[in-house]
N, C-alpha and C positions, 0 to 999 in steps of 0.2 A: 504493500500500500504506500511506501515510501516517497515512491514515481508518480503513480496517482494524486499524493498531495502535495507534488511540488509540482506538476502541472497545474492543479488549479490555485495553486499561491504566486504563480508565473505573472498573471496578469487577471483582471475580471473584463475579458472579454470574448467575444464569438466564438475566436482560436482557439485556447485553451478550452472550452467546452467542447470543440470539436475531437480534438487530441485527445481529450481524455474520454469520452464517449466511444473513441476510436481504439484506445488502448483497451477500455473495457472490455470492449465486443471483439478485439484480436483482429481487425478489419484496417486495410491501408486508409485513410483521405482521402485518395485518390478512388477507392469506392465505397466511400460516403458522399461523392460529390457526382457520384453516377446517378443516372437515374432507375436503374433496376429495379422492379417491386419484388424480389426476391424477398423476402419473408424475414430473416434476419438482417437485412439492410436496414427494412421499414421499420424495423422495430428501434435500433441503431439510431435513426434520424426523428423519432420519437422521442428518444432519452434526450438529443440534443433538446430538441427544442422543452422537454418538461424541464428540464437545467435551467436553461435558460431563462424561463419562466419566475423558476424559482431558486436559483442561485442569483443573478442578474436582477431581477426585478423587471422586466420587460415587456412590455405591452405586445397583444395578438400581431397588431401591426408592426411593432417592430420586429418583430421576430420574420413575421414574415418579410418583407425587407432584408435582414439578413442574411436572410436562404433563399431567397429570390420564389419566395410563395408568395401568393394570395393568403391574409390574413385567416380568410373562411378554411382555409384547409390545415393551415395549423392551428385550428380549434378542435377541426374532424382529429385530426391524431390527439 
């Protein structure tokens, strides 16, 4: 867990919630940033955005913004 919290003590922003969502799940960036609805992707790009949410403090809309969503679909997840 050591790596895990010096990822997110790195900085509070998008990145490091990606990185460590990314370290979580054992999956490159490079596909988190795909768009596959492969099943553990989705799930992956979930945890980002519930992070987000609630590590961040981040509005629907900002979130979406970040990940290049429409607000209404990071609600659905």
């Amino acid at each position: 867990m050591d790596q895990l919290d010096l990822l997110l003590k790195e900085k509070n922003n998008i990145e490091c919630i990606i990185k460590a969502t990314c370290f979580i799940n054992n999956i490159t960036p490079k596909e988190f940033q795909t768009k596959s609805r492969e099943r553990y992707l989705i799930d992956c790009r979930r945890m980002a955005y519930s992070a987000a949410k609630d590590i961040l403090n981040f509005g629907w809309t900002r979130i979406g913004r970040e990940f290049n969503m429409d607000h209404a679909s990071i609600i659905h997840h």
